[in-house]
FIMARKE-314198 format. One line per 4 residues: number of its first residue (from 1); their letters; for each residue y, x, z of N, C-alpha, C. Coordinates in steps of 0.2 Angstrom, whole numbers, plus 5000, padded with zeros to 4 digits. Layout:
<tikols>
NUM) A) Y,X,Z,Y,X,Z,Y,X,Z ~ ...
</tikols>
This chain:
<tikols>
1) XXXX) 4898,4922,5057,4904,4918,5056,4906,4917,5049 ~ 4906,4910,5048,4908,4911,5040,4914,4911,5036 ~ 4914,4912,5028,4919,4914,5027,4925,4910,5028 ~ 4931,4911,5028,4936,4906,5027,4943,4908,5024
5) XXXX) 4945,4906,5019,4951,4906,5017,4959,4911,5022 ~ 4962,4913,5021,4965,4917,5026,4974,4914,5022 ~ 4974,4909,5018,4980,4907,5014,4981,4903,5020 ~ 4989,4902,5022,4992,4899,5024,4992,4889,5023
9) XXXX) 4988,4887,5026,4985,4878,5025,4980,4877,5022 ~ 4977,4884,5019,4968,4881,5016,4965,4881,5020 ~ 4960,4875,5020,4956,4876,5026,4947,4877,5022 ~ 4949,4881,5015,4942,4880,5012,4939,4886,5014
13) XXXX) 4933,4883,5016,4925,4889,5020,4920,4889,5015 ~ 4916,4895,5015,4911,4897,5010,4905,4894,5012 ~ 4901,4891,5010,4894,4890,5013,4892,4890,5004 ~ 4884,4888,5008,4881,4889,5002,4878,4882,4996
17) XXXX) 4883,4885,4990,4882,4878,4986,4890,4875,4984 ~ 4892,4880,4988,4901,4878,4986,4902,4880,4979 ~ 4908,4875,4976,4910,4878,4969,4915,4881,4968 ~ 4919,4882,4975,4924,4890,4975,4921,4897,4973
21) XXXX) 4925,4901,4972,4922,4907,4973,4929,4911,4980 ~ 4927,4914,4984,4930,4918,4989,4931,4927,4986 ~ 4936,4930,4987,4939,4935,4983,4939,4941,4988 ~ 4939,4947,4989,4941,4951,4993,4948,4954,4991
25) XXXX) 4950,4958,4996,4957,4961,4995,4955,4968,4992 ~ 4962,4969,4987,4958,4976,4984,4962,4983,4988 ~ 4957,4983,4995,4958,4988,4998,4961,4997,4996 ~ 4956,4994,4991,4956,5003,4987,4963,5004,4983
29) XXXX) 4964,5001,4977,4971,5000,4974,4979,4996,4981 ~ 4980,5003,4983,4987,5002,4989,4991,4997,4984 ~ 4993,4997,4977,5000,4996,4975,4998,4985,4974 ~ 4991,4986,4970,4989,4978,4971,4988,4974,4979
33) XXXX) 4985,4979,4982,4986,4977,4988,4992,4973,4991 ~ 4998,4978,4992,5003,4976,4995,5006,4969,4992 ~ 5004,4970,4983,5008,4964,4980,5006,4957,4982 ~ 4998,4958,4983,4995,4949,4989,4998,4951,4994
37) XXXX) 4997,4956,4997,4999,4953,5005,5008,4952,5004 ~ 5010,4954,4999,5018,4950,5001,5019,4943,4996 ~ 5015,4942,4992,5011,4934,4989,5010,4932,4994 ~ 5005,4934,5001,5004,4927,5006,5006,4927,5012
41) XXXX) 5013,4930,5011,5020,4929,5016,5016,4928,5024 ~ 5011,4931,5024,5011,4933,5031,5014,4938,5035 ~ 5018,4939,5041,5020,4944,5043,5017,4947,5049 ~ 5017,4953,5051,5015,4957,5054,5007,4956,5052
45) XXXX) 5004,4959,5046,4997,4955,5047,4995,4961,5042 ~ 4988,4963,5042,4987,4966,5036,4977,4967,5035 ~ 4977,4965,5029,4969,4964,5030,4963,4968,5031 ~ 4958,4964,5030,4951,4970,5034,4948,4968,5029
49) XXXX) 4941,4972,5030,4936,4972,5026,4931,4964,5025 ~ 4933,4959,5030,4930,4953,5031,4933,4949,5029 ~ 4943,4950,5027,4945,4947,5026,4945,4943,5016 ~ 4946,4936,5016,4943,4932,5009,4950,4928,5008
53) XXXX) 4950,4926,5001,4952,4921,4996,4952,4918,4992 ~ 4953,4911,4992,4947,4910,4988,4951,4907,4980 ~ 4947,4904,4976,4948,4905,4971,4953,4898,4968 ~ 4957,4896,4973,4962,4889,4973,4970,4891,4972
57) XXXX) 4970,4897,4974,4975,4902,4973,4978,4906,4970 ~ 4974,4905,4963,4973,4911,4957,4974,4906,4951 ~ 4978,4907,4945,4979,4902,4939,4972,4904,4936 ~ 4970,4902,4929,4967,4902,4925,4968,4907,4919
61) XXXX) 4974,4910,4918,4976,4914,4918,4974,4922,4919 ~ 4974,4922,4927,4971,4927,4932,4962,4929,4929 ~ 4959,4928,4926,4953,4928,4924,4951,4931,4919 ~ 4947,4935,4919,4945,4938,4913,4941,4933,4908
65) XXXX) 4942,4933,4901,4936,4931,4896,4932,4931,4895 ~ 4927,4930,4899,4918,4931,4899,4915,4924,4896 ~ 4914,4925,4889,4909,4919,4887,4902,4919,4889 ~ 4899,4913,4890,4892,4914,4895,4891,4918,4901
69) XXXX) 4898,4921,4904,4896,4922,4910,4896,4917,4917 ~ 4892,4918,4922,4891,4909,4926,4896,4914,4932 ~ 4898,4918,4936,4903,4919,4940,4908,4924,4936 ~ 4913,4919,4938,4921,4923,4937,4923,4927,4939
73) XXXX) 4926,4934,4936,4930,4939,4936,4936,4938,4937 ~ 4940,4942,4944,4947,4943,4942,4949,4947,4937 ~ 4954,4946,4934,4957,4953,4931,4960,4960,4935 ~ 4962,4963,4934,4964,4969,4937,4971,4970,4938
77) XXXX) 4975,4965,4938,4983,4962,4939,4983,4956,4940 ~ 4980,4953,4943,4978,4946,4947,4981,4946,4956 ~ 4986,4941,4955,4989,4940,4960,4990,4934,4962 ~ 4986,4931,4969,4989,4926,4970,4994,4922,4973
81) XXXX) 4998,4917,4965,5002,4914,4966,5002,4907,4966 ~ 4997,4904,4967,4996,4896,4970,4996,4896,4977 ~ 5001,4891,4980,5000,4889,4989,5004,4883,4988 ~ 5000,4879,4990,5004,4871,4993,5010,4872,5001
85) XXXX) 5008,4878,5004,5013,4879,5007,5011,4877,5015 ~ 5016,4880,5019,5014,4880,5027,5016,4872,5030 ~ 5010,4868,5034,5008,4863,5038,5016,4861,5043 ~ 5017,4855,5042,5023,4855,5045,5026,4858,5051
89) XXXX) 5019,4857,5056,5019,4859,5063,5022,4866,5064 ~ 5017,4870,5059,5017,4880,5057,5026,4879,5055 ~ 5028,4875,5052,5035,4875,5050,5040,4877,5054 ~ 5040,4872,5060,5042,4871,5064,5043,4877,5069
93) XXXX) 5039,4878,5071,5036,4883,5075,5038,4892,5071 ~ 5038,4892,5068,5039,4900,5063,5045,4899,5063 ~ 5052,4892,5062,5058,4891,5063,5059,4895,5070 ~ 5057,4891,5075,5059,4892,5082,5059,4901,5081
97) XXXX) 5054,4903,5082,5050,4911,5080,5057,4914,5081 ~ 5058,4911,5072,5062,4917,5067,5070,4915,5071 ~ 5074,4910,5075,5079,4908,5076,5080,4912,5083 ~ 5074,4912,5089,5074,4917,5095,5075,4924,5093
101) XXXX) 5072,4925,5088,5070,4932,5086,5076,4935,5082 ~ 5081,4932,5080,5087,4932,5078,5091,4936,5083 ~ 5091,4927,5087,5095,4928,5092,5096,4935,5098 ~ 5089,4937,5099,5088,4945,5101,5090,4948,5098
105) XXXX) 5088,4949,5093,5092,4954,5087,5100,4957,5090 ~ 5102,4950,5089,5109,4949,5089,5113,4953,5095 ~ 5111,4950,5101,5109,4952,5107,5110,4961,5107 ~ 5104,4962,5106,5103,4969,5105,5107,4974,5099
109) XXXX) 5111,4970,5094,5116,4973,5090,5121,4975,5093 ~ 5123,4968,5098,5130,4970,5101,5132,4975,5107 ~ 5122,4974,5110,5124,4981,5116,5125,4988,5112 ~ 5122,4988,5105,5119,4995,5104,5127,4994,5099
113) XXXX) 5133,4998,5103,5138,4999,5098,5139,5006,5097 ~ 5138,5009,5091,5136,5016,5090,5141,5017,5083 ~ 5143,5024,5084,5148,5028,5080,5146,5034,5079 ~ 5145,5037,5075,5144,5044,5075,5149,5047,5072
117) XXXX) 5149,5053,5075,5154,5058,5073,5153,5064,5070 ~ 5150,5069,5066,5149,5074,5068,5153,5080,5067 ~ 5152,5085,5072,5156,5092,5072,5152,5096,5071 ~ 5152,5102,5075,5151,5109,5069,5144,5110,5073
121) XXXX) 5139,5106,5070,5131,5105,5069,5131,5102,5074 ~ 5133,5098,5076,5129,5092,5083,5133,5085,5081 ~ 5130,5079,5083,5133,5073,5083,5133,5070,5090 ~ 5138,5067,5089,5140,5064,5099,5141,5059,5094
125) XXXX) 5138,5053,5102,5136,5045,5100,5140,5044,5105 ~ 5148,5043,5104,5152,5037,5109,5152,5031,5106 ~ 5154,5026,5110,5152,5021,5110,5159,5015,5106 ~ 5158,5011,5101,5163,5009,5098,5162,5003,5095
129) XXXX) 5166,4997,5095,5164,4992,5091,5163,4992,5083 ~ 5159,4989,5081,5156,4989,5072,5160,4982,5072 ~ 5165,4983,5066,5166,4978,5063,5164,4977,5055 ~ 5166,4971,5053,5163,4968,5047,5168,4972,5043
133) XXXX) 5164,4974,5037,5168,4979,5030,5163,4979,5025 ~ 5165,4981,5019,5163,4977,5014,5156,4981,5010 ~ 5158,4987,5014,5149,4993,5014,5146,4989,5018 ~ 5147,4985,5024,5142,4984,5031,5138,4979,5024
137) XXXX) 5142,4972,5022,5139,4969,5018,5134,4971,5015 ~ 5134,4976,5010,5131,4977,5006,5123,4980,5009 ~ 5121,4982,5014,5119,4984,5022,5113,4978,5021 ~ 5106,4977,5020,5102,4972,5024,5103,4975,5030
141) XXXX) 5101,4967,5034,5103,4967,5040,5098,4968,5045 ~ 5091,4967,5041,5084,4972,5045,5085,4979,5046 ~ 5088,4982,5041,5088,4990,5041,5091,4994,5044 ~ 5093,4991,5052,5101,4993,5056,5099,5001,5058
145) XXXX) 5102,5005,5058,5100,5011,5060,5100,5013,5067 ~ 5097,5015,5068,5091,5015,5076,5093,5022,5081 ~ 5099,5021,5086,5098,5029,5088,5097,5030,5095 ~ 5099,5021,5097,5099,5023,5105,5097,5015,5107
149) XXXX) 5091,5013,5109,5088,5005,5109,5087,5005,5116 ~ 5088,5000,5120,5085,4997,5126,5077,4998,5128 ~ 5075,4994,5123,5070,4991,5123,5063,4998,5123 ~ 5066,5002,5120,5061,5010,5120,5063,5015,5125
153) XXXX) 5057,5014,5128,5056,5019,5134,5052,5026,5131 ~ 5053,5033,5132,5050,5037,5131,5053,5039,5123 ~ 5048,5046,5122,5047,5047,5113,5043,5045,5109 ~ 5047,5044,5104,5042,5041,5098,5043,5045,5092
157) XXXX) 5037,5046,5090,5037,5050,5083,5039,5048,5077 ~ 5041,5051,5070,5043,5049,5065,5037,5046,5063 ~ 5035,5039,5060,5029,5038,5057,5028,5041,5049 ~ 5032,5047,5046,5029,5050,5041,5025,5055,5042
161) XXXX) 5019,5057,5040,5014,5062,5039,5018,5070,5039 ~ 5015,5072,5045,5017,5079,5047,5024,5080,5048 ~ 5028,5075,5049,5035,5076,5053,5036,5075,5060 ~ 5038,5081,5062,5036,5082,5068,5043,5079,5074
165) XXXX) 5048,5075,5070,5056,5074,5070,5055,5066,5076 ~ 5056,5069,5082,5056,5064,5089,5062,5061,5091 ~ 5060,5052,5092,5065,5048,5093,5066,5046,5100 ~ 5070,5049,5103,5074,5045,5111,5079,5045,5110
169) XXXX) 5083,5041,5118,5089,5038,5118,5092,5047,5119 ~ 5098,5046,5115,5102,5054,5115,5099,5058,5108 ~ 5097,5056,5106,5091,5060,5100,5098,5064,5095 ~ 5098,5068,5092,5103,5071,5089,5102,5070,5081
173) XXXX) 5095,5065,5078,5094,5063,5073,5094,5058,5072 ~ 5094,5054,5064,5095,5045,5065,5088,5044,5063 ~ 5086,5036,5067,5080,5035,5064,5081,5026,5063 ~ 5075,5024,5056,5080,5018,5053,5073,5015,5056
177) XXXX) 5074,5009,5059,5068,5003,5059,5064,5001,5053 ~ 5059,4998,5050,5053,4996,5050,5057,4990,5046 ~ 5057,4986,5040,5062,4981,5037,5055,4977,5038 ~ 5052,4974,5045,5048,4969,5046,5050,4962,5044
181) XXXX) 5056,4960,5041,5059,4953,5040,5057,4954,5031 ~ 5057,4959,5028,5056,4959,5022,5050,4962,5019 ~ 5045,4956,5017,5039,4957,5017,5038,4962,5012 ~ 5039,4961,5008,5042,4965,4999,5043,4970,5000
185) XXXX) 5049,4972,5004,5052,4979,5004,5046,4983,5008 ~ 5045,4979,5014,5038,4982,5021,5034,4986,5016 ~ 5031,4982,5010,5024,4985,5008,5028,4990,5004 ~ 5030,4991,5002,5035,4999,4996,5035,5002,5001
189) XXXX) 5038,5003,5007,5038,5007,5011,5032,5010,5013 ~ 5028,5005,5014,5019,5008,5017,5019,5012,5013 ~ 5019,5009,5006,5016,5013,4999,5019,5018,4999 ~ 5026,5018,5002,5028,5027,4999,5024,5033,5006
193) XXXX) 5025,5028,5012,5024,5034,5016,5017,5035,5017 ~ 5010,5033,5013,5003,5034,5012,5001,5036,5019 ~ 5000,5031,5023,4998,5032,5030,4991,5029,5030 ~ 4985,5031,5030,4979,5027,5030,4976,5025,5035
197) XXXX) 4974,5019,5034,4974,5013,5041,4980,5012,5044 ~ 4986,5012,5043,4989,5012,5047,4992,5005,5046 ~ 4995,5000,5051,4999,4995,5052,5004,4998,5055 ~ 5012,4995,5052,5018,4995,5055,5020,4990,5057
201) XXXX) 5023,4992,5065,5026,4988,5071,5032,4988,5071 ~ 5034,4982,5075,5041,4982,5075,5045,4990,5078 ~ 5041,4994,5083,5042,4996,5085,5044,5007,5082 ~ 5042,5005,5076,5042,5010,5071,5048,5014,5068
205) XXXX) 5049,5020,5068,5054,5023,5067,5051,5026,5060 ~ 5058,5029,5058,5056,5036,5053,5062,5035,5051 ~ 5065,5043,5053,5071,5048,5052,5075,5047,5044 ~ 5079,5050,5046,5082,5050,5039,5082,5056,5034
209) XXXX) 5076,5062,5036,5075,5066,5032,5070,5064,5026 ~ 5069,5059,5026,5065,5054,5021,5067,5051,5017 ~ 5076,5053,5017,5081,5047,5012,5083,5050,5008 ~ 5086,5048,5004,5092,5055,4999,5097,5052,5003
213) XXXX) 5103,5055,4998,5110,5054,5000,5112,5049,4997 ~ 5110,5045,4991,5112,5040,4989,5107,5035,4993 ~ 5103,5032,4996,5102,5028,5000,5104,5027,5005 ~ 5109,5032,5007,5112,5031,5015,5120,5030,5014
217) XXXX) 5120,5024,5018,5131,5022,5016,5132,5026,5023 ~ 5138,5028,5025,5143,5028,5030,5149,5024,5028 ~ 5147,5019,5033,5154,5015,5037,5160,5017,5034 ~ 5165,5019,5032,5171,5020,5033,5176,5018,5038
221) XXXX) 5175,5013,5044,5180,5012,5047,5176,5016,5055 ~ 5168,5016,5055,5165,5019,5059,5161,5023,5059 ~ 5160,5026,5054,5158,5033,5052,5148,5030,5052 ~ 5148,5025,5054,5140,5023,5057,5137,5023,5049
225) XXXX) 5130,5027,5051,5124,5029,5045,5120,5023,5044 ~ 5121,5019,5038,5116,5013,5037,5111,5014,5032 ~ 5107,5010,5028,5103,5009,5022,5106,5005,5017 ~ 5105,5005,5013,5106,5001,5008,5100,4998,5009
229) XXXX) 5101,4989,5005,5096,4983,5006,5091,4986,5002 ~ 5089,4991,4997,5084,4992,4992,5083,4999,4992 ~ 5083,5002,4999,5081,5011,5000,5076,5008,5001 ~ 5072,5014,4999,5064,5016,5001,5063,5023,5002
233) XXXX) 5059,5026,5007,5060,5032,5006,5055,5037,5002 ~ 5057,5043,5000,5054,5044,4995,5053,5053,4998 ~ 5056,5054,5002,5054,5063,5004,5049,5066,5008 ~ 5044,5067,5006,5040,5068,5011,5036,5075,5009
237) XXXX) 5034,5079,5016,5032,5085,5013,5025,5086,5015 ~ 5023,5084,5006,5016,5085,5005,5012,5091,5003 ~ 5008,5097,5010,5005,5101,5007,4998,5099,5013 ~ 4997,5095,5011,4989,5094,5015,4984,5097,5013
241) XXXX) 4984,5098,5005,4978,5097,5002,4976,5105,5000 ~ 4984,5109,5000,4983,5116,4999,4982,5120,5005 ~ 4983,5117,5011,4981,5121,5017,4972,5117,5018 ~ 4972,5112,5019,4963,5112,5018,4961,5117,5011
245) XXXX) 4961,5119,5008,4960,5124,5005,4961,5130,5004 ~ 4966,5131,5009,4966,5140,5010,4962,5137,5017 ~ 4962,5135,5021,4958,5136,5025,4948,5138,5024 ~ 4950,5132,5019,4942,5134,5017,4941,5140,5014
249) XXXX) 4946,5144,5010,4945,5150,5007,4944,5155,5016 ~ 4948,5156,5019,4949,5159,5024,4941,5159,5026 ~ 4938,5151,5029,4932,5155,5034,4928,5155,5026 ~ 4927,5154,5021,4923,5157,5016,4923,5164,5017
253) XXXX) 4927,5169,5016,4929,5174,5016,4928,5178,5024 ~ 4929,5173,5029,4925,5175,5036,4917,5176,5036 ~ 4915,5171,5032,4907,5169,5033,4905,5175,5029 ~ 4908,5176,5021,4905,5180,5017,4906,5188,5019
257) XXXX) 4911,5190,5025,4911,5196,5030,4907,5196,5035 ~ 4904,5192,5038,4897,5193,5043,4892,5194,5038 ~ 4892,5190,5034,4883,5191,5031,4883,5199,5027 ~ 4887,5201,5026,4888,5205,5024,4888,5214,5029
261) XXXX) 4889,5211,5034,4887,5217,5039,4881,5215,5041 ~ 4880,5210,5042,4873,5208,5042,4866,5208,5037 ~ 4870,5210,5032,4864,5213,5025,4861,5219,5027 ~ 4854,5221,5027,4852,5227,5027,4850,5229,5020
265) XXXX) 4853,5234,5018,4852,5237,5008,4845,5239,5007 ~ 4840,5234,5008,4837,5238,5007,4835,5236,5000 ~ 4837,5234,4997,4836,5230,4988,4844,5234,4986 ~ 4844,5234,4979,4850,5234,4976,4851,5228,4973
269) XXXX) 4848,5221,4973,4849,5216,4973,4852,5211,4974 ~ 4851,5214,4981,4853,5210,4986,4859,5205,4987 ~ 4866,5209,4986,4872,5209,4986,4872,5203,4981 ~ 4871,5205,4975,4871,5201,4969,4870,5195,4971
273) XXXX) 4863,5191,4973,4860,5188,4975,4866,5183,4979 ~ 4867,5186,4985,4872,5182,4990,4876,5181,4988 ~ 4881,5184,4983,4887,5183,4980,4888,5176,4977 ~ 4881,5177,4971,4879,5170,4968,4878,5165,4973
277) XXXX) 4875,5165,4977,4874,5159,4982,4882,5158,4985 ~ 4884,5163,4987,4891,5159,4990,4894,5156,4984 ~ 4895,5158,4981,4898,5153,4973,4897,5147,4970 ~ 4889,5148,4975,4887,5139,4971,4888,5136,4977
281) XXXX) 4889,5137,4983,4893,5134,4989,4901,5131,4989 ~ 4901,5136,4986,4912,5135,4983,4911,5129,4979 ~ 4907,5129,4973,4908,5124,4969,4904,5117,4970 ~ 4901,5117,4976,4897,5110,4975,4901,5105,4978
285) XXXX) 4906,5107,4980,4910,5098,4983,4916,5098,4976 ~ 4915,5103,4973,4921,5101,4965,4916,5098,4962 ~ 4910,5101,4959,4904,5098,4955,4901,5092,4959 ~ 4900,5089,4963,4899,5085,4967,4905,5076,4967
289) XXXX) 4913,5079,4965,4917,5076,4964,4918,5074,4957 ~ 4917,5080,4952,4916,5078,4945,4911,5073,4944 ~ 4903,5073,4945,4899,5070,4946,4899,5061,4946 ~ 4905,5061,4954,4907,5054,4953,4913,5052,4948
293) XXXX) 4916,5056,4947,4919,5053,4944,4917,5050,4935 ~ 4913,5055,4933,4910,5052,4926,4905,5047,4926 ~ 4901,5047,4935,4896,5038,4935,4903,5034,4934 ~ 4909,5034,4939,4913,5030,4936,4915,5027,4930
297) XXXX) 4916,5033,4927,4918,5031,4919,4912,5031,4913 ~ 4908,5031,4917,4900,5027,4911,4902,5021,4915 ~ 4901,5019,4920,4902,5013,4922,4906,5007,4918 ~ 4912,5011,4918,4918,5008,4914,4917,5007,4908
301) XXXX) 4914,5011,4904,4912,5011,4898,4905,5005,4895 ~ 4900,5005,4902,4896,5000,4899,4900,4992,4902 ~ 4903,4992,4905,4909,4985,4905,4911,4985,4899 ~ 4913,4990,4898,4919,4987,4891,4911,4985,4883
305) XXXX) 4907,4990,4884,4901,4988,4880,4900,4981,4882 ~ 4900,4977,4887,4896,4973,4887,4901,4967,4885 ~ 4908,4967,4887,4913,4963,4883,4913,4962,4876 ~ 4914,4968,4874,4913,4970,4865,4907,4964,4863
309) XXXX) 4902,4966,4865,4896,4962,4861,4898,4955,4864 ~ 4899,4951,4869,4900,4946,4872,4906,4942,4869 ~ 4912,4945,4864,4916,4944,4861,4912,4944,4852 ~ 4908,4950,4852,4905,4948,4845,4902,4943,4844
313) XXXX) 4898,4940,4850,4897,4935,4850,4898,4928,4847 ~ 4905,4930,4854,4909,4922,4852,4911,4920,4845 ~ 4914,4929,4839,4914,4925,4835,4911,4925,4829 ~ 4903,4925,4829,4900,4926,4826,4897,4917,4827
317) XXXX) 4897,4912,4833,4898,4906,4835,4902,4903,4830 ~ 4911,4905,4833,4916,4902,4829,4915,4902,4821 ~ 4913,4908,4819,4911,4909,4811,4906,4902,4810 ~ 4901,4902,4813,4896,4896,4811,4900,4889,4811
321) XXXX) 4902,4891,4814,4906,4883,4818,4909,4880,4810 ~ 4913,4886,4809,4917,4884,4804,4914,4883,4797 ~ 4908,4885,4795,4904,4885,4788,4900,4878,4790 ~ 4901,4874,4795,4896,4868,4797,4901,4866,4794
325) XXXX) 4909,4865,4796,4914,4862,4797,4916,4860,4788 ~ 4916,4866,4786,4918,4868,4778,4912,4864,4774 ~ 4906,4865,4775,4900,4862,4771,4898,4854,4773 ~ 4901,4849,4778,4902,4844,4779,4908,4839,4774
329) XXXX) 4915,4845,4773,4918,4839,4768,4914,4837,4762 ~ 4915,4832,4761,4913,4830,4755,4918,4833,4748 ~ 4915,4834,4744,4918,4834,4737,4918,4829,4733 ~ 4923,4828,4729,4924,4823,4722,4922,4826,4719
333) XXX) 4917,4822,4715,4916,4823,4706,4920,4820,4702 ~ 4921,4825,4697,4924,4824,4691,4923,4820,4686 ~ 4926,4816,4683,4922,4812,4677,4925,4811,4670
</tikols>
């Protein structure tokens, strides 16, 4: 299959002998990622390893400096910001889309009229009309807080990492929607909750222990829990990386208690011996990790090497250039 452009009305394909160049998504760096996919205002969409663009979409600017080099470099803050923009048809149609999709919304706001009260450690959801007040304003209107929907049958989980905090109708916690209409906010929120592989659906929760206090407005005339247009959550509780490590200590610690009843003395060396063996076992996925990271940073190093001399280069040109230039005026004699 070949390649093709994934910008909204390019229709340029890769073959062989083409003068574009095709770009991949930078996978690896989350933060640059997010900033294209909300540059190419696609929704619900997120890319793959197949996924290209090409180089029609990228200023002149966006490029590194390589004199004498025959294919172009991005830079490492390169974002494309060139599009001629969506086909009138696409126009049309993503109108209707976004105007049905509204309209449901709407729909579904009015059935879900929700107040929250709370007493002495529980909350009761009776039912109440929300009017317009000058906090609701301030409230984007993708961010409505989510505590009893039609539409969700069953439980659903909090999509942050190891919270364990389950959304049904009756729930006694709040959970906020997925700000799917805003592309920009969508990707900050991926980035904060570091979910790997993961795409968010419209149908996405995550609770409010995720917020601070200054992210969440309550209502004053209905007590009801909303976001602010520019919350992102930020709370999350990260100990992944020190339980895989006490675990690993743990069966380290099991293995090194079997071998050890399993040892017969008959050496007084012995002990010694296996102690040092387990130790270089502990250390070879740290030594193993360092490893890569200094091919890394030679790698990086001989780029910047090869920059340097391809800039001495240039001006060691420009220097010529300019002693032609100098040694061509003519000079007046004096008389």
């Amino acid at each position: 299959m070949p390649m093709t452009c994934i910008a909204y009305g390019c229709n340029n394909r890769f073959y062989k002998g083409c003068k574009k160049q095709f770009f991949r998504f930078p996978l690896k760096d989350r933060k640059r990622l997010y900033d294209w996919i909300a540059a190419i205002r696609r929704k619900n969409w997120m890319p793959s390893d197949t996924s290209r663009i090409c180089s029609d979409h990228f200023t002149h600017d966006d490029y590194m400096l390589r004199p004498g080099a025959q294919i172009p470099r991005l830079r490492l803050d390169a974002v494309p910001s060139v599009f001629d923009g969506f086909p009138d048809d696409l126009k049309e149609r993503l109108k209707r889309e976004k105007e049905d999709k509204e309209q449901k919304r709407k729909e579904v706001h009015n059935k879900t009229e929700v107040e929250i009260i709370q007493t002495d450690g529980e909350i009761c959801l009776p039912s109440s009309k929300l009017e317009d007040s000058t906090a609701a304003k301030e409230v984007g209107s993708s961010l409505e807080m989510v505590t009893s929907v039609s539409e969700t049958d069953g439980k659903r989980a909090c999509v942050a990492n190891r919270c364990t905090n389950l959304f049904y109708d009756g729930c006694e916690n709040v959970f906020f929607r997925m700000p799917m209409e805003n592309p920009e906010l969508l990707g900050k929120w991926v980035l904060a909750i570091q979910k790997k592989y993961w795409k968010p659906t419209f149908f996405c929760r995550i609770c409010r222990d995720h917020f601070t206090e200054e992210d969440i407005i309550a209502c004053p005339e209905t007590l009801a829990l909303k976001l602010r247009s520019n919350a992102v959550p930020s709370i999350f509780h990260v100990k992944r990386k020190k339980r895989r490590k006490k675990r690993l200590a743990e069966r380290m610690a099991a293995k090194l208690g079997q071998e050890k009843e399993s040892i017969t003395e008959d050496h007084t060396y012995s002990s010694a011996q296996t102690q040092s063996g387990k130790r270089r076992n502990c250390f070879n996925s740290t030594i193993n990790s360092l490893k890569k990271t200094v091919k890394t940073l030679q790698r990086q190093v001989q780029r910047q090497r090869q920059r340097i001399s391809s800039l001495y280069e240039l001006i060691k040109e420009l220097r010529k250039r300019n002693k032609e230039s100098t040694n061509q005026i003519p000079v007046k004699s004096t008389t």
